[in-house]
LUMGU-989123 format. One record per residue: z, y negated, x negated of N, C-alpha, C in turn. Coordinates in steps of 0.02 Angstrom, whole numbers, plus 32768, in hexadecimal, padded with zeros to 4 digits. Layout:
<nodes>
ZYXZYXZYX/...
</nodes>
This chain:
<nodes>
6BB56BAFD5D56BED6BA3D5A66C026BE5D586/6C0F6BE9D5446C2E6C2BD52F6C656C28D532/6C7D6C6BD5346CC46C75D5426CF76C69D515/6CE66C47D4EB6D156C3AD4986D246BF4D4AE/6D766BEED4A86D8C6BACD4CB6D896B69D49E/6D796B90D4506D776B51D4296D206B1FD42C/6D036B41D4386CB46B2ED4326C926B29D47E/6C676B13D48A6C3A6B09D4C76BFC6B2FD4B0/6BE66B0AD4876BA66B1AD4516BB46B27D410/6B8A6B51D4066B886B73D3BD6B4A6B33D38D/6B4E6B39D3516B176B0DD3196AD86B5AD325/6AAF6B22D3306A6C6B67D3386A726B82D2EF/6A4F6BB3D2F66A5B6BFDD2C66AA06C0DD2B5/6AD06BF5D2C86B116C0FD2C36B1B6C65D2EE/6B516C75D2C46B636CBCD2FB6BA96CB8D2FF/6BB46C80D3236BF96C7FD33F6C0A6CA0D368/6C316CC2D36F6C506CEFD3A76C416D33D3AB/6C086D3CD3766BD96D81D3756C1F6DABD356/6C496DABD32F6C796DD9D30F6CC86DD3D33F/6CBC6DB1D38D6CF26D9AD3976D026D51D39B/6D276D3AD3DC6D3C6CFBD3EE6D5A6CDAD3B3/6D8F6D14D39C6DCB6CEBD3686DA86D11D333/6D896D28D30A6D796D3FD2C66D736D17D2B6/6D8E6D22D27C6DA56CEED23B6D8B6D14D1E4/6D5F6D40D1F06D4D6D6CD1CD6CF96D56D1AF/6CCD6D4BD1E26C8E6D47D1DF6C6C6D87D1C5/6C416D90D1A16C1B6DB3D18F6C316DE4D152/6C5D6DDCD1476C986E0CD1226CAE6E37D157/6CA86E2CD19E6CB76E70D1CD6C836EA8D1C0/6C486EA3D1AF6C156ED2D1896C1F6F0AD14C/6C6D6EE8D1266C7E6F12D0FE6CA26F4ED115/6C7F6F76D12C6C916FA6D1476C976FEBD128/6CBC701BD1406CCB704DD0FF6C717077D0EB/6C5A7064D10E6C10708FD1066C04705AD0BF/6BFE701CD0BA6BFF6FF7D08D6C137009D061/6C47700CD03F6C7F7021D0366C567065CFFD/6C597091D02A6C3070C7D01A6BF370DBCFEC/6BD37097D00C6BA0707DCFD66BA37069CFA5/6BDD7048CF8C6BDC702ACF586BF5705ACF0E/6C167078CF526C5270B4CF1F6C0570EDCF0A/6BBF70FACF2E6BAC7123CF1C6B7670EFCEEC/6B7570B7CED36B57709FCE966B7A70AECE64/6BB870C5CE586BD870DECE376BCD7124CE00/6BA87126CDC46B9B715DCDA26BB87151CD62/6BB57116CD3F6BE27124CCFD6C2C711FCCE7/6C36710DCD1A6C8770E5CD086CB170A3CCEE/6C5A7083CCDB6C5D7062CCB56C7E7004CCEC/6CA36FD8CCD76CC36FB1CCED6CA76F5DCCD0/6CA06F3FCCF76C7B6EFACCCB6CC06EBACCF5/6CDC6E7ECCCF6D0E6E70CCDD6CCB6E11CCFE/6CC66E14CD496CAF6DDBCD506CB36D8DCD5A/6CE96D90CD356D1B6D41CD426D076D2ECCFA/6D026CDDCCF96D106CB5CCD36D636CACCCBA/6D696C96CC656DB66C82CC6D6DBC6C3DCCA3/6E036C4FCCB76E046C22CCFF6E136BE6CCD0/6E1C6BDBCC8E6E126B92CC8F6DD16B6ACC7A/6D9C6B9ACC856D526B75CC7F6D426B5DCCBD/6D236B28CCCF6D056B13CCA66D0D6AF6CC77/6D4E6ACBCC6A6D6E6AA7CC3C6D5F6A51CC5D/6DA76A2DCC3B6D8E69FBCC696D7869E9CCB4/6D6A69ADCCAE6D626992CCF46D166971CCF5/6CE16995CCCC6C9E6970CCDB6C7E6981CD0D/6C8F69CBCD286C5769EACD546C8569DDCD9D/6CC669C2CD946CE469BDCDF36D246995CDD6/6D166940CDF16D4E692ACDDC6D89693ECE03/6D89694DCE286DC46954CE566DF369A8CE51/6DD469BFCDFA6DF069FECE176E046A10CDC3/6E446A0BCDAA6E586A17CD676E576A4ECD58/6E606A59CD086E596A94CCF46EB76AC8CD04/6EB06AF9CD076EEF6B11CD0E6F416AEFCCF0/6F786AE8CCED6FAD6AD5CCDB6FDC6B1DCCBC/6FED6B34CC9770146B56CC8870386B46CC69/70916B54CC8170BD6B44CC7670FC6B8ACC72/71276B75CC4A716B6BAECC5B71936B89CC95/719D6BC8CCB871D56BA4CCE972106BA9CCC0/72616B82CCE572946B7ECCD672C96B9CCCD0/72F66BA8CCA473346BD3CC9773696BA9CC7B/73AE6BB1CCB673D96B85CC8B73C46B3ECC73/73936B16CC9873636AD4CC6E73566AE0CC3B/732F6B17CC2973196B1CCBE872DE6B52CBFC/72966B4ACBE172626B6FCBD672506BB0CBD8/72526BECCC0772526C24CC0A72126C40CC06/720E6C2BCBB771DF6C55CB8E71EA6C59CB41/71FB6CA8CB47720E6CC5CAFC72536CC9CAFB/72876CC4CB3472C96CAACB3E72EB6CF8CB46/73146CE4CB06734E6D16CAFF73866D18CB22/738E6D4CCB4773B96D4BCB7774056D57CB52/73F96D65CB1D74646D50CAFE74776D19CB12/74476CEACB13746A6C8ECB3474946C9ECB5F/74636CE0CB9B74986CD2CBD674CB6D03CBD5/74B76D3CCBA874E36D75CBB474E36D8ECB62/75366D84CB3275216D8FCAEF75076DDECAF0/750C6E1ACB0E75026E4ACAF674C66E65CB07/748B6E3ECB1D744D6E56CB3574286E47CB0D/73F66E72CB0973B76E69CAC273726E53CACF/73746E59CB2C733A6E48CB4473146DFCCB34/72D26DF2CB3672A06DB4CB29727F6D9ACB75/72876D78CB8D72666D89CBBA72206D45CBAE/71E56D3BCBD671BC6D08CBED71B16CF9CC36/71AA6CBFCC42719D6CB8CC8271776C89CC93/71276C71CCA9710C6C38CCCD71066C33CD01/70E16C18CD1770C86BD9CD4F70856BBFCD47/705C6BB0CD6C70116B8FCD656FF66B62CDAB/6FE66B17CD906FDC6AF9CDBE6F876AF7CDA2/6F616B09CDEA6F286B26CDFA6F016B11CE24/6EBF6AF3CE136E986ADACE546E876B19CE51/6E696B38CE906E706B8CCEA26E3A6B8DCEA9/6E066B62CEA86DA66B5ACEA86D946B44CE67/6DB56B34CE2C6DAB6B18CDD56D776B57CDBF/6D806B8CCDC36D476BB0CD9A6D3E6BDDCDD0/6D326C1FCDB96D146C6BCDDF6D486C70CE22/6D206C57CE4C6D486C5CCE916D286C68CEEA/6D396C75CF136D1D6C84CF516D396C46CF85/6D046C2CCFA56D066C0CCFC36D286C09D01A/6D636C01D02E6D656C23D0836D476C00D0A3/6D3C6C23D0D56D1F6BEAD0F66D456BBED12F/6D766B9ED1196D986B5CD12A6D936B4BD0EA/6D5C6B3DD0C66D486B1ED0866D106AE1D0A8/6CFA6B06D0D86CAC6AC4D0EB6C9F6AE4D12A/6CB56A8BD14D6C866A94D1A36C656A64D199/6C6D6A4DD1D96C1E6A03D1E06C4D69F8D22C/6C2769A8D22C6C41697ED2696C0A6991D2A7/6C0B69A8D2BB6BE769EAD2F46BF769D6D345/6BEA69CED37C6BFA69C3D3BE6BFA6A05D3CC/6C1C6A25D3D36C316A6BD3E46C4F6A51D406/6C706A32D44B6C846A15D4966C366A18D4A8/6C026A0DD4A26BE169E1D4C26BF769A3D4F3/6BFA6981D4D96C0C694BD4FE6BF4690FD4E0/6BC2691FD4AF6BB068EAD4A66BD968CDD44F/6C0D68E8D4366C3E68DAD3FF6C2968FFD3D0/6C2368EFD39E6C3A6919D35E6C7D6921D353/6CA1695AD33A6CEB6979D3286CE369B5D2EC/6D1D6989D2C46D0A69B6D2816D2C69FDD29E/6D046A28D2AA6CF16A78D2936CEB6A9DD26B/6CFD6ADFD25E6CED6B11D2276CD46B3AD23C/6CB86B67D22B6C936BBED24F6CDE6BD1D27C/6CBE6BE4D2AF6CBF6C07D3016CD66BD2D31B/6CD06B8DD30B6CE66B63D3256D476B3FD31B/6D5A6B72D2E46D856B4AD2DD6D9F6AF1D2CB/6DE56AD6D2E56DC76A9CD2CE6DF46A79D2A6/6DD36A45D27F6E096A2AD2596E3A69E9D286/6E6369F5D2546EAA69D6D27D6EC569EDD2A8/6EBB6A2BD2A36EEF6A5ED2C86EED6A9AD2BE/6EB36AC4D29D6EB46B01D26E6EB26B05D231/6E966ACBD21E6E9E6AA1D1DE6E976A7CD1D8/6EDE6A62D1AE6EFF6A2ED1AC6F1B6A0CD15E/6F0769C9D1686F0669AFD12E6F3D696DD13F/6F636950D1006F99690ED10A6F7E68E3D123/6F3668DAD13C6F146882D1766EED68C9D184/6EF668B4D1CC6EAC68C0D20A6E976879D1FE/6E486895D1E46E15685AD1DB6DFC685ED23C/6E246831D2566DFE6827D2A16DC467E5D2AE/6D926800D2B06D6167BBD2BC6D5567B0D278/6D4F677FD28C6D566749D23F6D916724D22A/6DC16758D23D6E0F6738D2236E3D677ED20F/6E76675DD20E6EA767A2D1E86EDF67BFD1F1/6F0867D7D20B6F3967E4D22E6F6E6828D1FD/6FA867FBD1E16FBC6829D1C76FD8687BD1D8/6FED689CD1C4700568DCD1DF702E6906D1BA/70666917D1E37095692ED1D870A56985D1B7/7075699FD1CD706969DAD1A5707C6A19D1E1/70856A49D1DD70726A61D1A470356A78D184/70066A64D13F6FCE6A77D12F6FB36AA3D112/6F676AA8D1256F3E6AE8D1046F166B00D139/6EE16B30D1266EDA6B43D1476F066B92D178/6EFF6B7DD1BC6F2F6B9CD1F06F0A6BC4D20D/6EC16BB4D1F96E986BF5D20F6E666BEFD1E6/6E366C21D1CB6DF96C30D1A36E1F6C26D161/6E656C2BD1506E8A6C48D0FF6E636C76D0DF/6E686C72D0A46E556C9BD06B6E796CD7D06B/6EB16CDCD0906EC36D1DD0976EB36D3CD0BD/6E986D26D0F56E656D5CD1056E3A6D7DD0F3/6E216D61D0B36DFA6D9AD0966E0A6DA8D069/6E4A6DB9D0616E886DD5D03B6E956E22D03D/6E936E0BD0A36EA66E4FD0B36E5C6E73D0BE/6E206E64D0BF6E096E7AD0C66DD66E94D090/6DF66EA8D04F6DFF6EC8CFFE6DAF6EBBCFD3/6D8F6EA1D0146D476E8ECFE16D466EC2CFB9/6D236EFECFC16D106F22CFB76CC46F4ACFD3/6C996F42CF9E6C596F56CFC36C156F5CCF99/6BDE6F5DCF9D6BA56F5FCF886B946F1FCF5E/6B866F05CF256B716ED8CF096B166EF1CEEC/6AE56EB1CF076AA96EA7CEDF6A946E7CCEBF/6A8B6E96CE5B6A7A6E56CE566A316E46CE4D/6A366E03CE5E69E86DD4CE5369E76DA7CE0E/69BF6DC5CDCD69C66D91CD9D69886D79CD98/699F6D2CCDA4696C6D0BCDBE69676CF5CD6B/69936CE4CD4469786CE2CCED69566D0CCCD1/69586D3FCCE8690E6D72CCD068DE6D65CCD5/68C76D47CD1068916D22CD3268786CDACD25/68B26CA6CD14689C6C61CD2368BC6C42CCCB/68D96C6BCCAD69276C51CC6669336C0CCC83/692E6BEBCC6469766BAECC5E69656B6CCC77/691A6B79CC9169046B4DCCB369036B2CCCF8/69216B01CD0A69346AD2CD4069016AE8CD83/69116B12CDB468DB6B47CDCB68F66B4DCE13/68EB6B2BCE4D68FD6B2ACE8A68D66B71CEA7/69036BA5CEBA68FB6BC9CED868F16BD6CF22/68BF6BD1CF4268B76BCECF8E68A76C16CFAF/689D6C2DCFE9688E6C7BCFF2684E6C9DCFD3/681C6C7DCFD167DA6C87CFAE67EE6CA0CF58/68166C84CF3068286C8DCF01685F6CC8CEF2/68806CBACF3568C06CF7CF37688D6D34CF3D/68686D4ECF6768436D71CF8668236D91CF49/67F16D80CF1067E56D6FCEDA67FA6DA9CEAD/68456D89CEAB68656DA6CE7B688F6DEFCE8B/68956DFFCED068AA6E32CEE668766E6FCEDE/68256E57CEFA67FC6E80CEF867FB6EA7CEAE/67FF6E6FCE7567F96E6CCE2668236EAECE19/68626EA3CE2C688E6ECFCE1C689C6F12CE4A/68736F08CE6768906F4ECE9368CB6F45CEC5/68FA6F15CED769366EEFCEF6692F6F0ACF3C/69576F19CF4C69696F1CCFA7698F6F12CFA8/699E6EDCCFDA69DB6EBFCFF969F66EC9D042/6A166EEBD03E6A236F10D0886A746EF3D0B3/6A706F00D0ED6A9B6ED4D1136AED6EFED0F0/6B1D6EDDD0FA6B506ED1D0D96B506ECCD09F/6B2A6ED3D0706B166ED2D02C6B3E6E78D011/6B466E6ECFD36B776E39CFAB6B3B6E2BCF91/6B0C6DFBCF9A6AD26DD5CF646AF26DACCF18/6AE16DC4CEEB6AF46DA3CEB16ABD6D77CE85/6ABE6D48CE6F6A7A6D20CE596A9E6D1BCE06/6A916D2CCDE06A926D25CDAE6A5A6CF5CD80/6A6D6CA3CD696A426C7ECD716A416C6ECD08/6A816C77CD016A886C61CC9D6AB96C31CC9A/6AC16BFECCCA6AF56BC3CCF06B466BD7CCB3/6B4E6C18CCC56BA56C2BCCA36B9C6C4ACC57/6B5A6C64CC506B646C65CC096B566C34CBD5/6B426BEBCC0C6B426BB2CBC36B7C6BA2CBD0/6B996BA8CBF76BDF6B79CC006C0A6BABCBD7/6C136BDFCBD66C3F6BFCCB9A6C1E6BE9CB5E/6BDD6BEFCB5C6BD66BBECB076BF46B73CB02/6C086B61CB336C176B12CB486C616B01CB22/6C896B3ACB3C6CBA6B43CB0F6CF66B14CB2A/6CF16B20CB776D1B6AE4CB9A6D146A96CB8D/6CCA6A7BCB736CA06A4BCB6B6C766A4ACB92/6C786A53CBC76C2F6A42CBEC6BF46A10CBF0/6BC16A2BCBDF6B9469E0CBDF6B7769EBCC29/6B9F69D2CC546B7169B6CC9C6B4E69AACCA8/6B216981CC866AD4696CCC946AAF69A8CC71/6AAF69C4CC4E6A876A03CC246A8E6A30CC5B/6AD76A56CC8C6AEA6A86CCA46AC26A72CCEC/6ABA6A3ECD0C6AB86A30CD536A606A11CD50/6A426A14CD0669F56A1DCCFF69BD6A59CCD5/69ED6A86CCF269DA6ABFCCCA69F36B0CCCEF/69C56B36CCF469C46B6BCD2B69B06B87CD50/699E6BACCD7169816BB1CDC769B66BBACDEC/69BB6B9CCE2269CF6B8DCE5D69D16B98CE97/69F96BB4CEC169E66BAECF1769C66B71CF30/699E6B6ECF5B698F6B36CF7569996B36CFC4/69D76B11CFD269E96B0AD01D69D16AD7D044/699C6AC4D02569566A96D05869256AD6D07A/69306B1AD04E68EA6B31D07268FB6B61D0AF/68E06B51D0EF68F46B77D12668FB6BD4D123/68CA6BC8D0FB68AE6C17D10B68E06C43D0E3/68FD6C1FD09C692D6C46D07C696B6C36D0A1/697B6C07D0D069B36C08D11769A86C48D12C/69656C54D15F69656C90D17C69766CC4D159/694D6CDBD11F69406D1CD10469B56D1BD0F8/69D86CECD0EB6A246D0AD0F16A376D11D126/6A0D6CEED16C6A2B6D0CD1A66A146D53D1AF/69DC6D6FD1A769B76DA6D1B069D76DD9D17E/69E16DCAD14869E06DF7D1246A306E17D13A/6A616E02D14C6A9E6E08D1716AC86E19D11D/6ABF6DF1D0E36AE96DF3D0B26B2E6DD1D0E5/6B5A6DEAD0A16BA96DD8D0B56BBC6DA0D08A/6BB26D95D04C6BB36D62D0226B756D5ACFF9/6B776D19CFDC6B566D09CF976B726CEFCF59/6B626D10CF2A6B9A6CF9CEF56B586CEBCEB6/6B5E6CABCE9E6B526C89CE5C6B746C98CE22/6B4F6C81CDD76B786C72CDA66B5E6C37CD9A/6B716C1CCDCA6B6C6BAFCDC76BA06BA0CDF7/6B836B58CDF86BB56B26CE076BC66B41CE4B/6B946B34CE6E6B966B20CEAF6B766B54CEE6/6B4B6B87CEC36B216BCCCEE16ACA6B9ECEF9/6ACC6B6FCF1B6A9C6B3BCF196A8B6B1ACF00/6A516AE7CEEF6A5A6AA5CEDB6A7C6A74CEE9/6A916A4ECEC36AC36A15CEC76AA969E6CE94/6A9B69ADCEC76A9069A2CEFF6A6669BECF17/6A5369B5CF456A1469E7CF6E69DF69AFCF81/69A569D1CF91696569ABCF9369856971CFCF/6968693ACFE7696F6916D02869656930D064/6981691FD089697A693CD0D46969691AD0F2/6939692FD12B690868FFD155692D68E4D192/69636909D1B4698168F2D1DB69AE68B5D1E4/69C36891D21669F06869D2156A3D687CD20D/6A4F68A1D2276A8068E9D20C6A886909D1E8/6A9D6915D19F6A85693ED17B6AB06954D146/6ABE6996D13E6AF769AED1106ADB69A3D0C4/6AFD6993D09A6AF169A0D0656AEA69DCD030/6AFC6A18D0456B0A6A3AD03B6AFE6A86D065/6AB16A7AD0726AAD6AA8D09C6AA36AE6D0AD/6AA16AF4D05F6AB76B4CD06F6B0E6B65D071/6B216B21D05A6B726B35D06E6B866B3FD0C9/6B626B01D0D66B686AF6D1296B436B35D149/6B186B57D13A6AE96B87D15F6B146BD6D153/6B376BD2D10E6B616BFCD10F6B976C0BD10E/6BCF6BD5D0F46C026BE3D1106C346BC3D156/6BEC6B9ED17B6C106B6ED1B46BE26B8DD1E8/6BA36BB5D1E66B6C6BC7D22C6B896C15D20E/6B786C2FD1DE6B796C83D1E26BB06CA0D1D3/6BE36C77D19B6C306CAED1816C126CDED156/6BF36CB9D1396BD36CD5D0E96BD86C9ED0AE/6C156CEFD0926C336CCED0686C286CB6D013/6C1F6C7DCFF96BFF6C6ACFC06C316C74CF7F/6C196CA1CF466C516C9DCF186C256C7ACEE5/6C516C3CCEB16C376C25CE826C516C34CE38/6C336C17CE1C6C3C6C0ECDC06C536C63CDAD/6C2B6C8ECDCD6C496CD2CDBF6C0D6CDDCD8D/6C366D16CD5D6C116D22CD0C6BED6D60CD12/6BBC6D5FCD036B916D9ECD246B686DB9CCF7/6B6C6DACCCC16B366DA6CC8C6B306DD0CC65/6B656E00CC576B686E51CC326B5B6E78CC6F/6B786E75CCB86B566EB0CCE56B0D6E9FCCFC/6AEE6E64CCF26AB66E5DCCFD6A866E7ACCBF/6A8B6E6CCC736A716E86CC506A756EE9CC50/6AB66F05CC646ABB6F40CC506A806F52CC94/6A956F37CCCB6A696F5ECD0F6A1E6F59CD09/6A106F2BCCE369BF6F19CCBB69AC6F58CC96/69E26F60CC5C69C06F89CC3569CF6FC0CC4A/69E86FE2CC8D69DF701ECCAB69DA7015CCE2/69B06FEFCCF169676FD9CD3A69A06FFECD77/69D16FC8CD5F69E96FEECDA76A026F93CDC5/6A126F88CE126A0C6F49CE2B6A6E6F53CE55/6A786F87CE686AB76F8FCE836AF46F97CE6C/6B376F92CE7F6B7F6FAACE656B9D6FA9CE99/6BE46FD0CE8E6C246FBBCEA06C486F7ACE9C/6C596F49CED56C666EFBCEC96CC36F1ACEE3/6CE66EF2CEBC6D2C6EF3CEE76D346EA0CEBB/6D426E7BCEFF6D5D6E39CEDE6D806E1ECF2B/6DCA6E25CF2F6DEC6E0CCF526DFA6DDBCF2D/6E056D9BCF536E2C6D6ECF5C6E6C6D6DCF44/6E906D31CF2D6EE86D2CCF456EF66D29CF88/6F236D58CF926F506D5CCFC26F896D0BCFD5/6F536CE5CFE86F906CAACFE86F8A6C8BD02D/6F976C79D0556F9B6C68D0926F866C2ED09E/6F526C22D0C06F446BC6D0CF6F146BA8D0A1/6F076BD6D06B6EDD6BA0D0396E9D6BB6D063/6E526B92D0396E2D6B80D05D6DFC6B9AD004/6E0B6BB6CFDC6DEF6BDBCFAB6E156C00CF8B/6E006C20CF4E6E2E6C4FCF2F6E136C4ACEE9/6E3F6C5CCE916E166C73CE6F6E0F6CBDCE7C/6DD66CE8CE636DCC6D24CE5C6DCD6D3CCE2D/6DCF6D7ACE1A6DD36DA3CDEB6DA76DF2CDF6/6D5C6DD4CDFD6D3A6E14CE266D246E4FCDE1/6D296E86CE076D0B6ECDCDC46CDE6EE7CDFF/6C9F6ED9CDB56C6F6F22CDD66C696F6ECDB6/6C626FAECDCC6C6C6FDDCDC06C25700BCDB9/6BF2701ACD906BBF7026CD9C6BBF7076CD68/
</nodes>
């Protein structure tokens, strides 16, 4: 039995417990100041590339019904609109203007990082024979995170709160400033716009092509073309064009599983939907995630996935000066309990 009171058994290839019983960090404990170091010494021009999408792309609700485009609003003064609001209303002898909003925000809608109390799997970590929904190191839901019904069984049980996640928050890697080595992989150099399942044989491929090393704490970046049609899209997305067109992770193929356990990256970050295919090839098992480079990395390793990030001017400039590395700083919001964040990452090369 291991000594971690939440788990019995670990999901094979997991490294639960490897950073610590209670780490809530994963593979972001790697960002270490030697890291750190590294990234700061890719550093020669000064030059700054801004890697976020506007947070209200994608536009609409074609590519995730469940997740609207931003809300911006003025908050209130006196019941009246505090934006552009002259403060003589309240006080005649003041000259001041002031503005003020508010934004209601799905916090995963565009360029964002995934925590990992974003995705577990129903896992027998008791051994006993049960499945219990779990997250990486074994945390569990309905009691580290927590949602208004514990789905128990095959029934539902409401709940009183309080919710979010209570452990594996996005602010944890808030505090921990994401700051570090970024490599990118443009796999559109290699494959353009064509619908192109990437497996390790292909990854492998394209690293040799380019000269690429990917070294442990290192930030893998895949730069695929995915975000620069969608800014031609124009907050129109054509879904079926975007989700058949590209190269792709492919989280059917084992070996590109291993090569992220081996390679000891800390994240992977896309400029697509999902960093994988979606849907993903079929799975042979009777068990079977849908989503299985999400499950292999942010529920077995605490490697963390950033999506719909815009990469497409630092990928062209690092092309045309054959260089593959930068400076990554992309913290998170500092917000407590959520279970993603938008980002606002800069690279520095």
């Amino acid at each position: 039995m291991h000594p971690n009171s939440r788990w019995k058994q670990r999901p094979e290839g997991s490294n639960w417990g490897d950073f610590g019983a209670d780490d809530q960090l994963g593979r972001f404990n790697l960002l270490t100041p030697q890291k750190v170091l590294q990234g700061i010494a890719e550093v020669r021009e000064g030059l700054t590339f801004c890697l976020s999408l506007p947070l209200d792309f994608p536009g609409g609700t074609a590519l995730n019904p469940r997740r609207n485009p931003p809300l911006l609003t003025p908050t209130q003064r006196n019941g009246r609109p505090n934006m552009v609001y002259p403060m003589r209303r309240d006080d005649p002898r003041s000259t001041d203007v002031v503005c003020d909003d508010s934004v209601e925000l799905a916090l995963q809608y565009s360029t964002q990082w995934d925590a990992l109390a974003h995705f577990g799997q129903e896992f027998d970590a008791d051994c006993d024979g049960k499945r219990e929904i779990v997250f990486y190191n074994g945390y569990r839901g309905g009691e580290d995170i927590v949602g208004p019904i514990d789905y128990v069984d095959d029934g539902e049980r409401s709940v009183d709160g309080p919710y979010g996640a209570h452990a594996l928050g996005i602010e944890n890697v808030a505090r921990s400033c994401v700051q570090g080595r970024g490599v990118m992989i443009d796999l559109k150099a290699h494959f353009g716009v064509k619908r192109t399942l990437i497996g390790y044989d292909a990854l492998m491929r394209v690293l040799a092509a380019d000269g690429v090393t990917v070294e442990p704490g290192d930030i893998a970046c895949f730069r695929t073309g995915f975000a620069e049609r969608l800014l031609q899209m124009d907050r129109r997305p054509d879904a079926d064009l975007l989700r058949n067109s590209f190269a792709v992770l492919d989280g059917r193929d084992d070996r590109l599983l291993q090569w992220i356990t081996d390679a000891n990256i800390v994240a992977i970050v896309a400029d697509n939907q999902a960093v994988e295919a979606l849907p993903a090839r079929p799975g042979e098992s009777d068990h079977v995630t849908s989503l299985p480079l999400h499950e292999h990395c942010l529920f077995k390793l605490g490697v963390y996935l950033g999506e719909y990030w815009f990469l497409e001017e630092l990928a062209d400039w690092l092309r045309s000066n054959r260089r593959w590395r930068f400076l990554l700083t992309a913290p998170p919001l500092r917000l407590p309990h959520a279970v993603g964040s938008p980002v606002t990452p800069v690279a520095t090369v």
